[in-house]
Structure formats: C-alpha cells, structure tokens
C-alpha positions in Angstrom: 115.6 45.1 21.4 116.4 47.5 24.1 114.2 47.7 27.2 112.6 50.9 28.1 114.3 51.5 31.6 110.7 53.6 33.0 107.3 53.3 32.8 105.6 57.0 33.3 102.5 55.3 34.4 103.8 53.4 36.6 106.0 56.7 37.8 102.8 58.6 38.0 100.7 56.1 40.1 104.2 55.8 42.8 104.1 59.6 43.2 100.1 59.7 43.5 100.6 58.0 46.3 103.4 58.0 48.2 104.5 61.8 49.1 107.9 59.6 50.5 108.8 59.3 47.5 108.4 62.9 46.5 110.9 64.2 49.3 113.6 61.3 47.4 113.0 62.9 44.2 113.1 66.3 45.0 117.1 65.0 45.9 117.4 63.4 42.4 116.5 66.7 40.6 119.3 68.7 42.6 121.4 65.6 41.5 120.4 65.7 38.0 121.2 69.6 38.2 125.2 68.9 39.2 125.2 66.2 36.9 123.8 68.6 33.9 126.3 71.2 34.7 128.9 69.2 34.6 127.7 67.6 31.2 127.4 71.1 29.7 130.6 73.1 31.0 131.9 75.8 28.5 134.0 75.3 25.5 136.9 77.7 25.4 137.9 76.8 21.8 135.7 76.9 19.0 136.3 79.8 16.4 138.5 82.5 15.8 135.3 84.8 16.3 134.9 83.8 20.0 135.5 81.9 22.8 131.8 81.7 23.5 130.6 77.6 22.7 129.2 76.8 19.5 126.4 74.5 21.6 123.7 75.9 24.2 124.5 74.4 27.5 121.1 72.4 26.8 120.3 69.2 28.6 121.3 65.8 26.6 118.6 63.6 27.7 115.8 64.4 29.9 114.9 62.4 33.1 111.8 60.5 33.2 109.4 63.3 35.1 106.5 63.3 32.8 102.8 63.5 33.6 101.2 62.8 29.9 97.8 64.1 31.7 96.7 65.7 27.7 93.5 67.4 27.0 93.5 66.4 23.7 92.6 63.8 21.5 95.1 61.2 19.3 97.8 60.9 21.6 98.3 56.8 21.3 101.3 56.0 21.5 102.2 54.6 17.7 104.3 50.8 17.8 107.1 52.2 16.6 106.7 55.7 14.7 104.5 55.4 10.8 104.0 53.2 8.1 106.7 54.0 5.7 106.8 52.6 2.1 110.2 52.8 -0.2 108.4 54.2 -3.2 106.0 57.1 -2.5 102.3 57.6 -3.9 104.3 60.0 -6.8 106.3 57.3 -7.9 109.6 59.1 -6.2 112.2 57.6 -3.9 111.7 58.1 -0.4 114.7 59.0 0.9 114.0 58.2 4.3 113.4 54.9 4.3 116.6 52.5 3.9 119.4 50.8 5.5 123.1 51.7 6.0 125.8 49.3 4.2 129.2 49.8 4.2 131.1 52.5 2.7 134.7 52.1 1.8 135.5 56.3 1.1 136.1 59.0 3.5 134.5 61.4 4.8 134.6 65.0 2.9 136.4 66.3 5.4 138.4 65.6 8.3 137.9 66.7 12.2 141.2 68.1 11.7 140.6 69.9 8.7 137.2 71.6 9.4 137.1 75.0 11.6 133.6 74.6 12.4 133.6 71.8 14.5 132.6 72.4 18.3 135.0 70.4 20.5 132.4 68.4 21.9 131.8 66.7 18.5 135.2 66.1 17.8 135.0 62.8 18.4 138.6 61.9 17.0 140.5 64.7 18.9 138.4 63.6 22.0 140.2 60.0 21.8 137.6 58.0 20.1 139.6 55.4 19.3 137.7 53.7 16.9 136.8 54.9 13.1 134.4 52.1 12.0 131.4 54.7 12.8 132.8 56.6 9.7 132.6 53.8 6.8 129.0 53.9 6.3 126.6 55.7 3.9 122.6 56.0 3.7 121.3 53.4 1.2 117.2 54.2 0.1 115.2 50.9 -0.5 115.1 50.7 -4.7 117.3 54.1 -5.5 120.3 55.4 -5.1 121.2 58.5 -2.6 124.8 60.1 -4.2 127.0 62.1 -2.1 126.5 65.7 -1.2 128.7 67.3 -3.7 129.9 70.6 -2.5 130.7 72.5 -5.9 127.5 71.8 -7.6 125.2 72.5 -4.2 126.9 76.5 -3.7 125.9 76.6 -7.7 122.2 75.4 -6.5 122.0 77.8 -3.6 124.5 80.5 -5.4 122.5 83.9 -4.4 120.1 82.1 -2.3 119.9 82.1 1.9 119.3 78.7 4.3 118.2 78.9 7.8 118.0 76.7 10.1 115.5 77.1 12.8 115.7 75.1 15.9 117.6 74.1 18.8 121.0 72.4 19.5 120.9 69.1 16.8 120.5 72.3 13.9 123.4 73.6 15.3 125.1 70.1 15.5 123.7 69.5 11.5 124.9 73.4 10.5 128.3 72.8 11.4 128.4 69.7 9.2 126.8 71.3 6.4 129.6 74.4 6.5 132.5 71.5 6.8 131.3 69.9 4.1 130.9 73.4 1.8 133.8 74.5 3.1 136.2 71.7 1.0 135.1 74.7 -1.6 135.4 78.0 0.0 135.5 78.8 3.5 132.0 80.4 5.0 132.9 83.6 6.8 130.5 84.3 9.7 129.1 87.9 9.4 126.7 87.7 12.1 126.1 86.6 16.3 123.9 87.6 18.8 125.5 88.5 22.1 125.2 84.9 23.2 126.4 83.0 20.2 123.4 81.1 19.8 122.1 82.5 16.7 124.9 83.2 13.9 125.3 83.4 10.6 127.9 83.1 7.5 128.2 83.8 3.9 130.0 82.1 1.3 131.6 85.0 -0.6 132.1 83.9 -4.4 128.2 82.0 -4.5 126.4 84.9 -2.1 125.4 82.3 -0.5 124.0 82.8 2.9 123.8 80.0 5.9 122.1 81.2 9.0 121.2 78.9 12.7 118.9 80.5 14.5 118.3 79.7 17.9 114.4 78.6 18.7 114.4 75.6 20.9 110.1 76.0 20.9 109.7 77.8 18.4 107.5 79.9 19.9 108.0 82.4 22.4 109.8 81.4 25.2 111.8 82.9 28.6 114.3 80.3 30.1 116.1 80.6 32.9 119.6 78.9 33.4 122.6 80.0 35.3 126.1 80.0 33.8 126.3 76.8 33.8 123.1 75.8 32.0 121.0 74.6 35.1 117.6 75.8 35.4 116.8 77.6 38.0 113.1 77.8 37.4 110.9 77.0 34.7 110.3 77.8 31.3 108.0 80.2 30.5 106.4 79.1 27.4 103.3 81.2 25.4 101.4 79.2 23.3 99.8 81.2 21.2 102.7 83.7 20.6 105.9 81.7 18.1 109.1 83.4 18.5 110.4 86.7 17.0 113.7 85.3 16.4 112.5 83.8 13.1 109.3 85.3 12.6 110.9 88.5 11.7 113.5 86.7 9.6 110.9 84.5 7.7 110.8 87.0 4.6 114.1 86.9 3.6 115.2 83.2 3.5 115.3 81.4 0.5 115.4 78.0 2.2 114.5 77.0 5.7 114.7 73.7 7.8 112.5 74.2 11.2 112.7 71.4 13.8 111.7 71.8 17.8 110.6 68.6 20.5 113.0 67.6 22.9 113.1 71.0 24.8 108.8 70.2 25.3 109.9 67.8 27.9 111.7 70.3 30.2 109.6 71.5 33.6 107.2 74.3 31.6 105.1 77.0 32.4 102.2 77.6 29.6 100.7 81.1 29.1 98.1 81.8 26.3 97.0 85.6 26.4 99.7 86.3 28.9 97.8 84.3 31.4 99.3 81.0 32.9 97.1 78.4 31.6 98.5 75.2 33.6 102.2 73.7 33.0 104.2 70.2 32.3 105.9 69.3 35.4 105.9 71.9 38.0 105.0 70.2 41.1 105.7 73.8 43.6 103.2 75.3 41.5 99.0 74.8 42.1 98.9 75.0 38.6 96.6 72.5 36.2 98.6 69.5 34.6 98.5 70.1 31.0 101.4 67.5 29.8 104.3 68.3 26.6 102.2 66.9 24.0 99.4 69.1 24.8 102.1 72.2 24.2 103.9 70.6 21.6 100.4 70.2 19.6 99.3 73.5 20.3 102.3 75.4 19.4 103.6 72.9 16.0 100.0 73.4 14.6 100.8 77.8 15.2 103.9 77.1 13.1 102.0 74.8 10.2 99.5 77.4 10.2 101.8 80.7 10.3 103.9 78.7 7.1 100.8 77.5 5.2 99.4 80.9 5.5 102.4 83.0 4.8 102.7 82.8 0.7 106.0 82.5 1.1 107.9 81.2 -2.3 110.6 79.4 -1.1 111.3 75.8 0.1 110.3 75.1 3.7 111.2 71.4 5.2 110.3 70.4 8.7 112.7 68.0 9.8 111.5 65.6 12.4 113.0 64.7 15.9 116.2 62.9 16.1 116.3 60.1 19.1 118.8 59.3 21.3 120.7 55.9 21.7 121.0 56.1 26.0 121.5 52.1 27.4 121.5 50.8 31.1 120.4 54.2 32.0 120.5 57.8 30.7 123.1 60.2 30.9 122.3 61.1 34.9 122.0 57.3 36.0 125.3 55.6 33.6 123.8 55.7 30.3 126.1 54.7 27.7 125.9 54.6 23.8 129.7 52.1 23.0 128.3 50.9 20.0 130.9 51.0 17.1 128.7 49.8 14.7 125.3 50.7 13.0 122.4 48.9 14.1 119.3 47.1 12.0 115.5 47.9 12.0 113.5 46.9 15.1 116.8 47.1 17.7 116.0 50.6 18.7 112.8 51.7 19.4 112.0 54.9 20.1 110.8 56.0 24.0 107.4 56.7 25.1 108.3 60.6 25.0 109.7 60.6 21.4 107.0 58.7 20.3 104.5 61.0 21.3 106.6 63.8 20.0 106.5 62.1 16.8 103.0 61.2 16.3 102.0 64.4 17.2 104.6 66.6 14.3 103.3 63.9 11.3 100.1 64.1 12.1 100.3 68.1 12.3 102.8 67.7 9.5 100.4 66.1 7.4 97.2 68.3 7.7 99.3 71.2 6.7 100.9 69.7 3.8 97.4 69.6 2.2 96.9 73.0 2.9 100.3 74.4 2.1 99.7 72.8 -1.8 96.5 74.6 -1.8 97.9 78.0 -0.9 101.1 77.6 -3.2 103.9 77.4 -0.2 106.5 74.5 -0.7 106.2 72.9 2.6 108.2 69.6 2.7 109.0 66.8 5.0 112.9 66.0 6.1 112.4 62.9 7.9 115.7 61.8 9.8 114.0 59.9 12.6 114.4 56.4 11.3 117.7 56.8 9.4 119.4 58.2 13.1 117.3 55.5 15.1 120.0 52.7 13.0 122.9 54.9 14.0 124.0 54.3 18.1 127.6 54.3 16.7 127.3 57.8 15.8 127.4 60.0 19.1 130.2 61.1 21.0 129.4 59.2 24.4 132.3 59.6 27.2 134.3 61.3 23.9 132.5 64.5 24.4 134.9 65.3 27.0 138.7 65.3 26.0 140.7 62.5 26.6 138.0 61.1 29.3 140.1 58.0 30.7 143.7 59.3 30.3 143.5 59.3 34.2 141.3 56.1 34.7 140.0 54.1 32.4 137.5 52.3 33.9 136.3 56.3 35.4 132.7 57.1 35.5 131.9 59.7 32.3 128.7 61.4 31.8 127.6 60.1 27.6 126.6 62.0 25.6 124.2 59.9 23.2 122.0 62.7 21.0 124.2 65.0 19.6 126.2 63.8 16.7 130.3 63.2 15.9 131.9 65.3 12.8 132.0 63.7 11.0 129.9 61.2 11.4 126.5 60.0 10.6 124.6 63.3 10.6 126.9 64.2 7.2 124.3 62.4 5.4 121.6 64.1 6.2 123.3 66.8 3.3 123.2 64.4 1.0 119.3 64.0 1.8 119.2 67.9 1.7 121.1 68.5 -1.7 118.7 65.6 -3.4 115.5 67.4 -1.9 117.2 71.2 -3.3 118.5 69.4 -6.7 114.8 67.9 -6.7 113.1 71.8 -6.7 114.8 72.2 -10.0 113.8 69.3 -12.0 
C-alpha cells in the first residue's frame, strides 16, 4: 500500500497558525514554478502541420495547497472510490471492473510507426528501456473485452463525428485512438486553433470526423501562463457560465467523451454573475475560502444539467478522472513512478484530492443518468479510474524527456507519472470505447 506523503489537515492547521511557515512556502511555490517550467518546455517536433506541442504546458501533479473549507454537503471522503460489481443490475458486463493478465501480442501500432504521437509519450524513442509495460490487456471479471479492431470501428462511426472534450489526458487518449485507426487510413487534420489546443481530423474514405477540444473546466475559464506554462496569476473560473468552446459545437457531434478534475485543484478565482464569489487557494486575496470540490460540484452538475436537457440524439460518455502513480514524493519533491509491471487491487489508493473529485462526478454522474433516460439523451459512464489505478507501469516517468541519463545516470529527472506512454496502457481504453459504440447498435 502506498503512504499518502500529506495530510491537508494537518497542512491547514500548520499554516493557521504559524505565519513562519507561510513566508517558507511562499519560496516553495516560486520553486514549484521553475520546476513546472522545466517539466513542460516546448516540443519542436510533433506533426508536419506545426511545430506548436501536441500537449498544453499543463501542470503534471499538483502540490498539496488545498483548503477543503466546502459549503456543501456529501463530501466524505469514500475508502477507496464506489462499490463496483462485475455484472451490472441489466445483466451486462461491466467493463470497468477487472484485472490485467498477460498479453503475449503487440501493440496495433508501433511508436515508430504512428505520426500522432507527441514526443513526450514516446516512451521507446525517449529510452525506456524496458517493454514489459506493453504485454498486457484489460480482462473484465466474467466476460471477455476483444481488441479495438480498426476496420470494423471507421464502419461504426463511417459518416459520424467524436469529440473529445477536456483537458490534456483527452488529448493523450486522442492520439492513441488516431494511432490505432490509422493502421487503416491515415486521419488528416483539417482544423487548429491558433494555439494548437483544440484540433481536428477526418478520415477521408469513412467521413469520419475526430475532434479534441480544449476545456480543462469545462466551463468558462481565463488562465494566465507565460510561455512557459507557469501561472502567473490565478484562474479565473465562472461557475455558472460552461465554456463556448464546446457549447457551440454540441449540435453537431455524433459522439462525445467529456471529462474535467485535475485542473479544479489549481489556485482559482470563482465568479458567478461576473461577481467574484470567493476562490480555492489564493492566499494575496481577502477573498472567502470556497475549496475545488465546491467548484467542481457546482460546475459538473451545469454540464449534467446542460446534457440531460439538451435532447441531443447522440451518445454522450463522461469519462471519469484518471490518477496518478507519484511515489516518495511528487513530481516537484523526487516523485518517481519505475514500476515495470502492473499492479493488483488495494496497492494504489487514490489521494485525498482524487477522491473527492471522484465522489463528487459519480454522485453527479448518477443523478443525471436518471434524468437523461427520462428526457431521451444517451448519457453514459466511461469509467477508467480503477482500470488506470492497476497501471504505475504505464507513464513515461524520467522518459518524458529524451534520453534523460545519457549524461548521468543517477541525474535528478522531473517524472512524469499521469500522462500515458503510446502505446501503452491507455490503448485499451479503445477497446472499452468500441464495445460501448458496438453496444449502441445491438
């Protein structure tokens, strides 16, 4: 079992009362600022479209700064996530619950072979030097989970458009969706905003459209970063307003996968009416203490309700968070993630701040799947957390950088341990996605 390495109580209580300790960790945030910039410097070689990186310059882990002061009710912290049961109350297989065994094929495609792949998930061409990671495969409890099968999935979505909404793990998932299509027909990208976040790409012979859309909140947000990704104020987040960016979009797809948490967690300013209603973590500021989860509730309940209301005839899935696999510290204090292997149920647990995050999107999650049903709108739920919890193997750690220890190989690297290798585990999260898309036309 791994240790939680903070206690935000504890945290809280220290900075109550001695304002010492404020002055020390006004230094830490300037050193976690150098250290995020160096974590997130620019890619110069991702596509032949630009040199612009595929990935936001987004932080990988956040530092424990949290004040969980919430003004609403059912925030307990749940042991470790939900109940989950093989078999669902239908009858069905849930995908979602399982193990991973061993899995003597290969992947569908090969870092070498795909386009798509941003160089800070290229694991392989980064020096990873072992390829154990790659030689396993999701196994539900009582049912069988086959292989994404790239054919026969651009026949299911031939004519038909996929977005997916969120923030740098759906751009990490899109890229290994279009390697794994692309074994097919290669997806030419038709569409980028000025900053590369949001793009899109079509797959000529099916008309099959594959959009990312950059929407870190979902709702509408103004951050401020320099070049180099560092904040250098924070977030303005409205509560009451959800972002434009898909909003106006929401018509025309045929299939969307929303997702949004880890950016909650980031130093935030709330406004509701265009008047600042308090913040998370701004400690210049003689603003009220609201905490994340009391955003995160507010705004995930704006999006349930904006779907469930909207009549819209498509598929929608919300896919849940996705933790992160940090030991002996996180990526600003030596966190490292050198497993080469996958681990078992109950080894990883989840932090305090995921778990909150989680409790709170199921339990919004599930009040509007009863009222999506009764309003006609296909609302499903894409439940990765505990599948990626089993897979510390799976991130690029010191190999997000190239070559990290040619110099020294006992040098300090900054890990990164949330985003995901290509390939690597996150290919199966496809296969989850073409069994949910094969299961609309049963």
């Amino acid at each position: 079992m791994v240790k939680k390495m903070y206690s935000w109580k504890s945290w809280w209580r220290s900075v109550s009362k001695n304002n010492f300790f404020v002055l020390k960790f006004g230094v830490s945030i300037l050193l976690v600022g150098l250290g995020f910039a160096l974590l997130y410097n620019r890619s110069s070689d991702f596509s032949s479209v630009s040199d612009t990186p595929f990935l936001e310059n987004t932080q990988v882990s956040q530092p424990p700064l949290i004040s969980l002061n919430s003004q609403e009710s059912g925030d307990q912290i749940p042991s470790q996530g939900y109940e989950v049961k093989s078999i669902d109350s239908s009858g069905k297989c849930n995908l979602f619950v399982g193990d991973w065994v061993p899995y003597q094929g290969e992947p569908l495609y090969t870092n070498n072979s795909c386009s798509f792949i941003e160089e800070h998930q290229n694991c392989m061409k980064n020096g990873r030097p072992d390829k154990d990671y790659l030689h396993w495969r999701w196994n539900p409890l009582n049912c069988e989970l086959p292989r994404l099968e790239p054919e026969r999935f651009l026949e299911l979505m031939k004519n038909k458009s996929l977005a997916l909404i969120g923030d740098s793990i759906s751009r990490n998932h899109v890229q290994s969706l279009l390697c794994m299509l692309s074994t097919v027909e290669n997806a030419v990208e038709v569409y980028h905003d000025e900053e590369y976040k949001s793009r899109r790409w079509i797959f000529p012979s099916y008309n099959f459209m594959v959009s990312v859309i950059w929407s870190p909140f979902l709702a509408k947000a103004l951050i401020f970063e320099d070049v180099n990704g560092v904040s250098t104020s924070e977030i303005e987040l409205h509560l009451d307003e959800l972002d434009q960016s898909w909003t106006k979009q929401f018509d025309t797809f045929d299939y969307m996968i929303f997702s949004s948490g880890k950016w909650f967690i980031k130093g935030t300013i709330y406004y509701e009416n265009n008047h600042i209603l308090g913040c998370h973590y701004c400690p210049k500021r003689n603003f009220t203490e609201l905490g994340f989860n009391f955003a995160f509730r507010r705004v995930i309940n704006n999006v349930f309700d904006y779907i469930v209301q909207s009549k819209h005839k498509g598929i929608i899935f919300y896919r849940t968070l996705t933790p992160d696999h940090f030991e002996n510290g996180q990526w600003f204090s030596g966190g490292t993630c050198n497993r080469s292997l996958p681990s078992k149920g109950g080894e990883f647990e989840l932090n305090e701040m995921d778990q909150y995050l989680r409790n709170i999107e199921l339990g919004e999650l599930e009040k509007a799947l009863r009222k999506a049903s009764e309003n006609g709108v296909n609302l499903k739920l894409f439940d990765v957390t505990n599948l990626s919890l089993l897979r510390p193997d799976g991130h690029p750690g010191p190999y997000r950088f190239f070559q990290p220890f040619a110099k020294d190989k006992n040098g300090e690297v900054i890990n990164d341990c949330l985003h995901w290798c290509l390939p690597g585990p996150i290919d199966y999260w496809n296969d989850l996605l073409m069994e949910m898309v094969k299961d609309t036309y049963a």
